[in-house]
N, C-alpha and C positions, 0 to 999 in steps of 0.2 A: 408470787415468786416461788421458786421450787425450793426446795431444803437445801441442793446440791450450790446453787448461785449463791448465797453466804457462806458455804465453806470455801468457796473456789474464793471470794472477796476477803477473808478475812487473810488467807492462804497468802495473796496478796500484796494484800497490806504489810501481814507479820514479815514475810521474806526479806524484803530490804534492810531492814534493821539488824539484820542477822547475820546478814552477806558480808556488813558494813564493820562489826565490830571488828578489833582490833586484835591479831592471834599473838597473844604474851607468847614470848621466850623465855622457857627456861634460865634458870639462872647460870652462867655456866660455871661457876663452883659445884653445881647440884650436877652438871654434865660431867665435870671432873669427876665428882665421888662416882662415879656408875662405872666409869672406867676402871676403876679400882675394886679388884675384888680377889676371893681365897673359896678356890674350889677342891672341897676331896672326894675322892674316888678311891673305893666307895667312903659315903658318911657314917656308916653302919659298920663294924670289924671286928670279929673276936679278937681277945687279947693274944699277943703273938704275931700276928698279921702284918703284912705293908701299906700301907696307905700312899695314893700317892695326891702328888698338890699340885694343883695350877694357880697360878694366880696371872693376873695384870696389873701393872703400874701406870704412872704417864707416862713414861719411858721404860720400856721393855728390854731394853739396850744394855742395861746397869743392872747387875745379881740385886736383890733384897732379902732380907730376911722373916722367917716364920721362926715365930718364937712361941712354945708348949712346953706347961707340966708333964709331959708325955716323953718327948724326946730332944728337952733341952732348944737349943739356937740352930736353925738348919737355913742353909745359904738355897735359896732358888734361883736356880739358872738360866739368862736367856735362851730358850730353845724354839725352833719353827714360832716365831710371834709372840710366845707366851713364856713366863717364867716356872720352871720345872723343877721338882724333886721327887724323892721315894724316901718315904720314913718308915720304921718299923719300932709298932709299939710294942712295948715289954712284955713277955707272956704273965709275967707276976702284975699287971694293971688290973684292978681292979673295975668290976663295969660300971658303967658310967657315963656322963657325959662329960668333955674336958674341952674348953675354950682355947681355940689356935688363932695364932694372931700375927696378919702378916704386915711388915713395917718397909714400905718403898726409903728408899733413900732419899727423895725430897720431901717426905715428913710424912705421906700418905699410910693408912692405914686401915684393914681390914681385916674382921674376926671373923670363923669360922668355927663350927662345934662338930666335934668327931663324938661318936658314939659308940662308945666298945661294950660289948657283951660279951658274958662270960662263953671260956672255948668250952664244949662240950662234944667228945669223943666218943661215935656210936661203941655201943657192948659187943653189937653182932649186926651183920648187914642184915639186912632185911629177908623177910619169908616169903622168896616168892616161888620156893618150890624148885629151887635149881637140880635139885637131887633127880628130876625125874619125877612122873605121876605113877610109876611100879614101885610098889618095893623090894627090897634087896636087889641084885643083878637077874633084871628080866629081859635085856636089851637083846642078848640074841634071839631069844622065844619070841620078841614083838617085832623081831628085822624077818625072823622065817616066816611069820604068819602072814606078814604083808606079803612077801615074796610070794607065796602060796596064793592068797587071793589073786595077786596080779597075773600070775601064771594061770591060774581059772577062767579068768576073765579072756586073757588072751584065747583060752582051750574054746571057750564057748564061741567067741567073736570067727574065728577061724572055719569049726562046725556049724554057724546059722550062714558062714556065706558059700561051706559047699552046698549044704542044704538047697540056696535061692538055684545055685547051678544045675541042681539035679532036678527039681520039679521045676 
């Protein structure tokens, strides 16, 4: 027998058994909790910032509440499908991480963690040279001299085509 005729057999064999098992369901508590959740955008905020939240309930129909060390009890509003607000966190919060926790009105519940880092305010934008590659006011000396060249270029191009005319 070939090597390939006992895999193609066993192949077989195994298949049926496998077809046959029985696909469990989810429990649907466990399909409940998944409905249920507290989204921020962004997770990441310097202090001072808005944060905003989406969440889902089983019913999306009825406000719930998000409650945080941050900004107190905040009512989420049914809006397009989903329950909506805009927080803003205190610019004196310290960084950190801070547990948000959204509570549906038929008992459901779900936490979320915001992340705030401290604000930090550039000194000076960046070096990338806006001033210019001359120093001090060279701009007209480098607007004449291009002019010049371009005026060259045109002188020459003009005298190599009487040139082709005459010979």
């Amino acid at each position: 027998m070939r090597k390939s005729v006992p895999a193609v057999l066993a192949t077989l064999l195994l298949t049926p058994p496998v077809l046959f098992i029985p696909v469990l369901d989810a429990e649907p508590a466990q399909a409940a909790r998944a409905a249920i959740f507290l989204e921020l955008s962004p997770s990441t905020i310097p202090a001072g910032d808005e944060v905003g939240l989406r969440a889902s309930c089983d019913d999306n129909l009825k406000a719930a509440t998000v409650t945080s060390g941050l900004f107190g009890t905040l009512t989420v509003a049914p809006r397009y499908g989903f329950l909506t607000a805009t927080a803003k966190v205190p610019s004196s919060t310290r960084p950190g991480d801070y547990l948000i926790e959204l509570s549906c009105p038929d008992g459901g519940r779900a936490p979320a963690t915001l992340h705030v880092v401290a604000k930090v305010a550039p000194a000076r934008g960046p070096a990338t040279g806006g001033g210019g590659t001359a120093p001090e006011r060279q701009a007209p000396l480098l607007i004449g001299g291009g002019l010049a060249v371009i005026a060259a270029a045109l002188a020459l191009g003009v005298l190599s085509l009487r040139r082709r005319r005459l010979g």
